[in-house]
C-alpha positions as CSV (number, residue, x, y, z in Angstrom):
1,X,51.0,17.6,-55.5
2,X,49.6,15.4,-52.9
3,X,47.1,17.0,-50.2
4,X,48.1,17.3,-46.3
5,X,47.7,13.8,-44.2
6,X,44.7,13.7,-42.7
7,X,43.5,12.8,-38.8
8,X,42.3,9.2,-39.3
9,X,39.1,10.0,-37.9
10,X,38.5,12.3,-41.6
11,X,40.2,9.7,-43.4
12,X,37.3,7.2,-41.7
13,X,34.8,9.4,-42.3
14,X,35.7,9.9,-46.0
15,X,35.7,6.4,-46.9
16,X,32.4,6.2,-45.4
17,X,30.8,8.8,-47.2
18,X,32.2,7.1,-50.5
19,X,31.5,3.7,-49.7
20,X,27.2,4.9,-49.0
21,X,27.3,6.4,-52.1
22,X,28.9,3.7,-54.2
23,X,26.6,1.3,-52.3
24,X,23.8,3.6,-53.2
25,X,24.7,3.6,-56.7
26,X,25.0,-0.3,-56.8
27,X,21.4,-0.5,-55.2
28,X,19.7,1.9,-57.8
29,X,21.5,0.1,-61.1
30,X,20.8,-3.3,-59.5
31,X,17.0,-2.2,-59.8
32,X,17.1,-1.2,-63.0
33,X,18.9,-4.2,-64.0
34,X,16.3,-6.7,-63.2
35,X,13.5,-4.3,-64.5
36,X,15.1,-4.2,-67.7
37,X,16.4,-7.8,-67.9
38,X,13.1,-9.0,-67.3
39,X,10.6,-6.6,-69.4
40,X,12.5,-5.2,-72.0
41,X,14.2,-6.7,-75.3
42,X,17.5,-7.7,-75.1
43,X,19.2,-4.7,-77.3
44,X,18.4,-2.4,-74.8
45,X,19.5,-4.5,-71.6
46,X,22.8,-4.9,-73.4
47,X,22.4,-1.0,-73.8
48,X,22.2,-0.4,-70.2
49,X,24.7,-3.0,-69.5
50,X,27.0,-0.7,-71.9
51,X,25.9,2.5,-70.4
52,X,26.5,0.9,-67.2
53,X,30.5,0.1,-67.6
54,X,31.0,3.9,-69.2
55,X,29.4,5.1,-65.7
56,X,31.8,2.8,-63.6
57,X,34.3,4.5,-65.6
58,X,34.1,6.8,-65.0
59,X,33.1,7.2,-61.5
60,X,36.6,5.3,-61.3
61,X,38.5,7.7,-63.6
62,X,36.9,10.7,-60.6
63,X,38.3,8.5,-58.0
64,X,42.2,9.2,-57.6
65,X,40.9,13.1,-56.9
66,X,39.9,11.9,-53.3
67,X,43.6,11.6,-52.1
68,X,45.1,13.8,-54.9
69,X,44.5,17.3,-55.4
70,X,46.5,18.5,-58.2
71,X,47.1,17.7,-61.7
72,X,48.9,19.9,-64.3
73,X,46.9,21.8,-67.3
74,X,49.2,19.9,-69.7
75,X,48.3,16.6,-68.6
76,X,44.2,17.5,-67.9
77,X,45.2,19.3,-72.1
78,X,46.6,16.1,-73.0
79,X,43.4,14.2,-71.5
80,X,40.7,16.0,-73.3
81,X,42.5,15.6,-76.5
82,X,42.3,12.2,-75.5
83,X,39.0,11.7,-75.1
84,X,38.3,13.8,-78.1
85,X,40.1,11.9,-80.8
86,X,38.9,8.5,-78.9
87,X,35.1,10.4,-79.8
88,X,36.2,11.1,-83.5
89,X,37.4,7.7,-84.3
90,X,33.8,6.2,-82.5
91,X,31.8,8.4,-84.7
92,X,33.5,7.7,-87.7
93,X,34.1,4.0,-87.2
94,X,31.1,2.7,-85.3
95,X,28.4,5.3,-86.0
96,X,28.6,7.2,-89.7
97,X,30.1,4.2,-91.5
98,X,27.1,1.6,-89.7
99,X,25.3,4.0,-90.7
100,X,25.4,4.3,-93.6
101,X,25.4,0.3,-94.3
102,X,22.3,0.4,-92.4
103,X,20.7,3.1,-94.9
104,X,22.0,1.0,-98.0
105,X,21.2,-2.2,-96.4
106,X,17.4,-0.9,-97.1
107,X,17.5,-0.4,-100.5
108,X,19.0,3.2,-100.2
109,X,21.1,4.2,-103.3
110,X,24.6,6.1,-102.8
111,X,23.1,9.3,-102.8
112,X,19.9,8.6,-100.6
113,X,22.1,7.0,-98.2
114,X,24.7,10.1,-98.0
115,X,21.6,12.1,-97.7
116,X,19.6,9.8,-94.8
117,X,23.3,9.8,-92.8
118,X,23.9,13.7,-93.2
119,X,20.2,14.9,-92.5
120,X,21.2,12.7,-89.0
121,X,24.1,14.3,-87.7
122,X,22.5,17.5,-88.5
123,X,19.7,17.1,-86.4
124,X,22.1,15.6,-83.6
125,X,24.2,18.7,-83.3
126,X,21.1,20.8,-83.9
127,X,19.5,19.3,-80.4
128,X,23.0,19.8,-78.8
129,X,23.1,23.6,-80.3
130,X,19.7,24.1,-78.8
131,X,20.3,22.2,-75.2
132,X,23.4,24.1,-75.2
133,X,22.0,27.3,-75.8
134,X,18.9,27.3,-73.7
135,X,20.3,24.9,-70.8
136,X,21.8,27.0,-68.0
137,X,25.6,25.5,-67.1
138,X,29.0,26.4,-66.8
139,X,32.2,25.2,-68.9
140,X,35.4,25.0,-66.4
141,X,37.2,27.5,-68.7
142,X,35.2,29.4,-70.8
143,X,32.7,30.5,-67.9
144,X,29.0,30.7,-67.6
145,X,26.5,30.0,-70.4
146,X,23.0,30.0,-70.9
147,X,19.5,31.0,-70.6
148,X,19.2,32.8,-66.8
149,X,22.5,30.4,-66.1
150,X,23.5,32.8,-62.9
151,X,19.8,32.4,-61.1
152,X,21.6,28.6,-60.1
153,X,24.4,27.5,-57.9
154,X,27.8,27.1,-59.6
155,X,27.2,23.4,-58.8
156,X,24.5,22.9,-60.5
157,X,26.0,24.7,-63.5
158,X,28.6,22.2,-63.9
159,X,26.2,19.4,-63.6
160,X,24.2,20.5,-65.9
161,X,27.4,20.9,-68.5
162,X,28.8,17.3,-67.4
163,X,25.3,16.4,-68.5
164,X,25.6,17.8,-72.2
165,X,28.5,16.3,-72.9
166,X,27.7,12.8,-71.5
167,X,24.4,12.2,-72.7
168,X,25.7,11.8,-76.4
169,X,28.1,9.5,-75.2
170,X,25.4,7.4,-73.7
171,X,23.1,7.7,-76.9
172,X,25.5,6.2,-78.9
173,X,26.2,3.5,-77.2
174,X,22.5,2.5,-76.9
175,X,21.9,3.3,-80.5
176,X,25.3,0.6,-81.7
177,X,23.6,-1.9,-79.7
178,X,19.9,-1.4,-81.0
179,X,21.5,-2.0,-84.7
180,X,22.1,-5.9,-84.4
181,X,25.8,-5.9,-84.6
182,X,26.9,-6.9,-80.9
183,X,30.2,-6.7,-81.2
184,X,31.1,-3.5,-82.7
185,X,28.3,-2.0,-80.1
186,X,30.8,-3.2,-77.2
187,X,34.0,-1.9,-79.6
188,X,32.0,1.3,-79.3
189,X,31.1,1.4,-75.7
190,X,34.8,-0.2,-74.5
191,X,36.0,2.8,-76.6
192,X,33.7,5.1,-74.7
193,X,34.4,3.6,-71.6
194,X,38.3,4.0,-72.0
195,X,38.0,7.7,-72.6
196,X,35.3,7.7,-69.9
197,X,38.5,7.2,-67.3
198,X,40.5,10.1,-67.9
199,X,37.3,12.0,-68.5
200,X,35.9,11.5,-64.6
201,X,39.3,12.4,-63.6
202,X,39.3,15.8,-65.6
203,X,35.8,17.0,-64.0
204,X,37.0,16.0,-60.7
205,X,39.8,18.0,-60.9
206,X,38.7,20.7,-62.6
207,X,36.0,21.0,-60.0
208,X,38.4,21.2,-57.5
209,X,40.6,23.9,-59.4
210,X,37.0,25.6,-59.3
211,X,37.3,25.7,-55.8
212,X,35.0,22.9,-54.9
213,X,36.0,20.5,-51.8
214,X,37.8,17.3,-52.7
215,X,34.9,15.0,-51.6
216,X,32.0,17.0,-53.8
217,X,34.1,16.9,-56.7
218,X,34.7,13.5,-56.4
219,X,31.1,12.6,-56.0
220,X,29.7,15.0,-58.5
221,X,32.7,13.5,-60.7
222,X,31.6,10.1,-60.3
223,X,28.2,10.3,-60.6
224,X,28.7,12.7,-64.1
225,X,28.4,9.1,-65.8
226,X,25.0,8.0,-64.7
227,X,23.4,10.1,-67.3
228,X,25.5,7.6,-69.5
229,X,23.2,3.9,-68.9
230,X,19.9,6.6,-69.2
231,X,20.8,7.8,-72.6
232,X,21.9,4.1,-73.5
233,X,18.5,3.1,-72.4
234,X,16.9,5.8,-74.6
235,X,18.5,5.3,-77.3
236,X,18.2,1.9,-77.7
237,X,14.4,1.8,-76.8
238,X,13.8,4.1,-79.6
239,X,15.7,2.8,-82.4
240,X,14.3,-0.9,-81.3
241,X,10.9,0.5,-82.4
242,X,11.8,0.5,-86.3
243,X,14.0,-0.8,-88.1
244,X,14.3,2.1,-90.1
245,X,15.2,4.7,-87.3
246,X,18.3,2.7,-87.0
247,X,20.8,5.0,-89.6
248,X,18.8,8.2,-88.3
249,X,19.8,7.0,-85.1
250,X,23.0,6.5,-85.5
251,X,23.9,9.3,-87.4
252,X,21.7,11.6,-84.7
253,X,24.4,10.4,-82.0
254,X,27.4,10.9,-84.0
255,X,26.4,14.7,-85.0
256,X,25.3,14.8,-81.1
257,X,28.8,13.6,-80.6
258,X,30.7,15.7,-83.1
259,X,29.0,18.8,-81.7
260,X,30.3,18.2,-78.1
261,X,34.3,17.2,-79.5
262,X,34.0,20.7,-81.8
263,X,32.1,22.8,-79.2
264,X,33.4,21.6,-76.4
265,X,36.2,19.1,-75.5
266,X,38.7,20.4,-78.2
267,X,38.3,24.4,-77.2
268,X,38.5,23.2,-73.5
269,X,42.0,21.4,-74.5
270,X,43.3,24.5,-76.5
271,X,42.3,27.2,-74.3
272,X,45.7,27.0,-71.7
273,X,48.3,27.2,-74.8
274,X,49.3,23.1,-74.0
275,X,47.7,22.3,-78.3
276,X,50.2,20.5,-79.3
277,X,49.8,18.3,-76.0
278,X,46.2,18.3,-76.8
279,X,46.9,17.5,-80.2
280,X,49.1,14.5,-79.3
281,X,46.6,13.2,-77.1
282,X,43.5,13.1,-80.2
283,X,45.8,11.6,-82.3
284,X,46.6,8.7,-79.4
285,X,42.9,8.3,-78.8
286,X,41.5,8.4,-82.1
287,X,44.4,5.5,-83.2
288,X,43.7,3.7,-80.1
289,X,39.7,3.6,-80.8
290,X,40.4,3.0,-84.3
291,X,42.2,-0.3,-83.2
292,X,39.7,-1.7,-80.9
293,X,36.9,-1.0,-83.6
294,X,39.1,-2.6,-85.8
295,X,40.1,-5.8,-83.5
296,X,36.4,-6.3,-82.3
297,X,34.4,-5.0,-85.2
């Protein structure tokens, strides 16, 4: 359903609203472009340069919401399914299998290996469990969560969710491109950054289903992704320190990962009675991120 024509003073004023903030966004990634091209090794500049096309994703992916105001539960179903089983295949192809190469690649027998790898995504969903429990936010469906969650502004709730899920999302990526292997780090973050589309258009439009205007959810929608380059940064900065860190790290982000698609994105997909929709769309994704892992890797 499209939304009422507007006076073409609004429809001025709209695109000048987006365009300060896009410009605004340009400016501050520019920055910290030439800060980390010029101080910091090149894993983690390729990191942030990862980060940074998962963020244009999906501020891209948020972008259709500003002249479009509806969009079925069956389709936003089939989208999180989507994304999910695009996150699956990335954790099993470009994070637990490197992983455990990068474990056995350091004299780590079958077992040790196993062992390093699981003791990872352990602690990985273990952080998430404890963000999620202790962090104040909102899911669109499910409703408020958290520690003293309804002292803060709705908006702020769902920030703070768009933040749990997307910071795993930007570890990982940082982490694939700290472990040497260039090319299946941009398999990963292309993957990421595919699902990242469909993703910025889900939290747009759920945020306006929530009964925010179209312009804040737009702009909240967009900007969801910036957390995305940070956690790329982080992650790579920190596994760059040893080389050992790297199958802890990329285990971490894969049970980080696999907390949010079983927590999160797959419950959010089920919850409107659309699962086999939902269903169709993780088998889709996980095949499609299985082939570019495949091609690239």
């Amino acid at each position: 359903m499209h939304s009422p024509s507007l006076p073409p003073a609004a429809v001025f004023r709209r695109w000048l609203g987006m365009g300060i903030v896009v410009l605004g966004l340009f400016a501050m990634l520019q920055g910290l472009w030439q800060h980390l091209r010029s101080d910091y090794p090149a894993p983690v500049f390729n990191a942030f340069l990862g980060g940074t096309m998962a963020a244009i994703a999906t501020a891209l992916g948020a972008l259709p919401v500003w002249f479009s105001q509806r969009l079925s539960d069956r389709v936003q179903d089939s989208l999180f399914g989507f994304g999910a089983g695009v996150m699956l295949a990335a954790c099993s192809f470009s994070l637990i299998v490197p992983a455990i190469g990068a474990a056995e690649a350091r004299g780590s027998g079958n077992w040790e290996s196993g062992l390093i790898v699981g003791g990872g995504i352990i602690l990985g969903a273990a952080l998430l469990l404890v963000m999620e429990r202790y962090l104040p936010h909102e899911h669109f469906i499910k409703g408020v969560e958290g520690h003293a969650a309804r002292a803060l502004r709705r908006t702020w709730l769902f920030v703070f969710a768009i933040v749990l899920h997307n910071l795993p999302e930007g570890l990982a990526i940082g982490v694939g491109y700290a472990g040497n292997d260039p090319v299946r780090a941009s398999a990963l973050a292309m993957g990421i950054s595919i699902q990242d589309v469909p993703e910025g258009l889900v939290v747009a439009v759920a945020l306006v289903s929530a009964g925010y205007k179209r312009g804040l959810a737009v702009l909240i929608g967009m900007a969801s992704g910036l957390v995305e380059p940070v956690g790329a940064v982080i992650g790579a900065a920190v596994v760059s320190l040893s080389a050992a860190l790297l199958p802890w790290g990329l285990a971490f982000a894969a049970g980080a990962m696999l907390f949010v698609i079983s927590h999160e994105i797959i419950p959010e997909s089920h919850r409107k009675g659309h699962e086999a929709f939902a269903t169709g769309g993780l088998i889709l994704g996980f095949v499609v991120m299985m082939l570019l892992d495949t091609a690239l890797g």
